[in-house]
N, C-alpha and C positions, 0 to 999 in steps of 0.2 A: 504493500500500500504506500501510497504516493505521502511523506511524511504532512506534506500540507493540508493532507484530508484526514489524515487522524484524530485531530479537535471534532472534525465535524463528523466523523462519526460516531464519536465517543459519546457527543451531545447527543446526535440521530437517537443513540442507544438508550442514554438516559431517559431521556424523553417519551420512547416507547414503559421504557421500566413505568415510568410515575403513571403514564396513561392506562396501563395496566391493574397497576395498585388501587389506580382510583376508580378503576368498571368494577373490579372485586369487590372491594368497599362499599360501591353504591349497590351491586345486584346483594352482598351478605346484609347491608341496612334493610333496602328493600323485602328481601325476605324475614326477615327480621322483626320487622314492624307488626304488632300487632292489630286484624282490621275483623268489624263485625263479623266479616264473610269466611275469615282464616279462625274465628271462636266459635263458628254455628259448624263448620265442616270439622272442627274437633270433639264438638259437641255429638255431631251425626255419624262419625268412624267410630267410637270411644263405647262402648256398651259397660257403664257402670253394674249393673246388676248380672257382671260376669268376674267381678275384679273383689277381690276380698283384702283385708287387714292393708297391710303396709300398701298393695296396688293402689288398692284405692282413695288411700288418707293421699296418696299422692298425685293421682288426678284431681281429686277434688281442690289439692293447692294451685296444681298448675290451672285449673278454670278459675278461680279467685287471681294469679296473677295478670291471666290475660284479661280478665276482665276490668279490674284494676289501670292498665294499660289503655284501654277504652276509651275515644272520647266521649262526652256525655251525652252523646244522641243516642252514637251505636251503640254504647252499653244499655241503655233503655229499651231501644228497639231488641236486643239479645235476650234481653227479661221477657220480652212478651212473647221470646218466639217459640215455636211449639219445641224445637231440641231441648230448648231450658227445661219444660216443661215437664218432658220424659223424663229428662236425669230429675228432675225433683220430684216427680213420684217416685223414685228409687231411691231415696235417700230418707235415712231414720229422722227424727226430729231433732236429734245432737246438733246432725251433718247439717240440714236446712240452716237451724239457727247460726254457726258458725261461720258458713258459707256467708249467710247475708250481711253478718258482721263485717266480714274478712272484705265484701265488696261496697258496704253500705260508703256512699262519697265520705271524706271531712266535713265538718262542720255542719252535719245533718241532725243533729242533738241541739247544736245552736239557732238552727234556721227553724226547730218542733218549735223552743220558746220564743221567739222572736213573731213567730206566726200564729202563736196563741193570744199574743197582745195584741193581734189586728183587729179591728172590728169585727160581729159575727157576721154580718152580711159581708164581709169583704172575704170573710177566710171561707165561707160558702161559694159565692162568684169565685175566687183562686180555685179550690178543687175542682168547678164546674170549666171553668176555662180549662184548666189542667188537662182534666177529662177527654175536653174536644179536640185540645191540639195533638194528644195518644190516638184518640180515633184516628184523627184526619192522616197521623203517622203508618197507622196501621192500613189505610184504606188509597194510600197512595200504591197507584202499579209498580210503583218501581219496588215496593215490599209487599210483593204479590207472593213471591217464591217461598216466602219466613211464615205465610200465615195459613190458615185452613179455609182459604174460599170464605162462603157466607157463613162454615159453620164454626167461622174462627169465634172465640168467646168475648165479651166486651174486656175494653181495659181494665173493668175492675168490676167484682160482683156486686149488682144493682145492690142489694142488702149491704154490705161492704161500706158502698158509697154513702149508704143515707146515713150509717153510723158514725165515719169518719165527719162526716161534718155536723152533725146531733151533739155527740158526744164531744169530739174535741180529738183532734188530730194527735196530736201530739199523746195524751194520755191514751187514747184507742190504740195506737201502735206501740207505747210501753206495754200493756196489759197482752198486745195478740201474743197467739200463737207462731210458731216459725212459720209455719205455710202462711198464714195471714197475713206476717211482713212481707213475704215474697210478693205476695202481691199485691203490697201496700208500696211496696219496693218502688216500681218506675215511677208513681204519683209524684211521693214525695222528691224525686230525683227534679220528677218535672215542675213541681213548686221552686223546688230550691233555686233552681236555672231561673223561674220568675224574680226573688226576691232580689235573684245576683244582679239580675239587666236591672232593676227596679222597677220592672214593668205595674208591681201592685202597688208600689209609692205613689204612681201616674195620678195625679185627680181626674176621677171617673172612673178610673178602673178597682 
């Protein structure tokens, strides 16, 4: 080689190296990344009521961390979807409760008392909004494939609903059951996302 083309290939070289490092880097992130669609197809391979002791205390972690990983749409949208739904009838009432802990947001214990101080027409209209924008989630085509057709179930059991806002949110979901919170679970997700934007601060809303 002609000495005067040796820098330049030396850099040619380099340059390939870094370009390389850096496809690797982006396809290991990209897969990497945890996405509704990569938590419901783990949910859908994964057959809990086939896994016992150690198997299973260990999937149930790794679905708490992907879910955790989640942002707060698609981990709501995740909660409603029928794969959730399976593995939670397979699961004792320990597993339930623990699970919901391990994925319940931060500051969801802050946001129960902060929203028990609202007025009671406002924290009625909050669950009642809450409610419609989960339908409207649910009823969008593009989350046609997560649900059950017409015989998908509402967001939340009409009984459920009158109680949580009767009684009082915050003290109804200390007192449930595990499965209760499950599926008190996406509401208060979708409250809390209100309180954050300040959408029920708004005058009028």
């Amino acid at each position: 080689m002609d000495p005067r083309h040796k820098p330049l290939a030396i850099a040619a070289g380099v340059l390939v190296t870094v370009w390389a490092l850096a496809m690797t880097g982006y396809i290991l992130a990209k897969n990497a990344k945890v996405t509704g669609e990569k938590v419901r197809a783990y949910l859908a391979n994964t057959d809990l009521s086939k896994l016992k002791d150690k198997d299973r205390a260990k999937a149930l972690k790794q679905l708490a961390d992907y879910m955790n990983q989640l942002p707060a749409d698609e981990r709501r949208s995740t909660r409603m979807d029928r794969e959730w739904g399976r593995w939670f009838k397979d699961m004792n009432d320990q597993e339930k409760g623990e699970l919901i802990e391990a994925t319940m947001p931060t500051g969801v214990t802050q946001m129960l008392t902060a929203f028990e101080q609202l007025p009671p027409e406002k924290r009625q209209k909050a669950i009642q909004d809450s409610l419609k924008r989960m339908r409207e989630a649910r009823n969008d085509p593009r989350n046609a494939s997560q649900w059950q057709g017409k015989d998908a179930p509402p967001p939340l059991n009409p009984e459920l609903e009158k109680r949580a806002a009767t009684v009082g949110l915050g003290a109804f979901y200390s007192q449930s059951s595990a499965q209760t919170k499950a599926e008190l679970a996406p509401l208060l997700e979708e409250i809390q996302r209100s309180m954050e934007s300040g959408r029920l601060m708004r005058p009028g809303k």
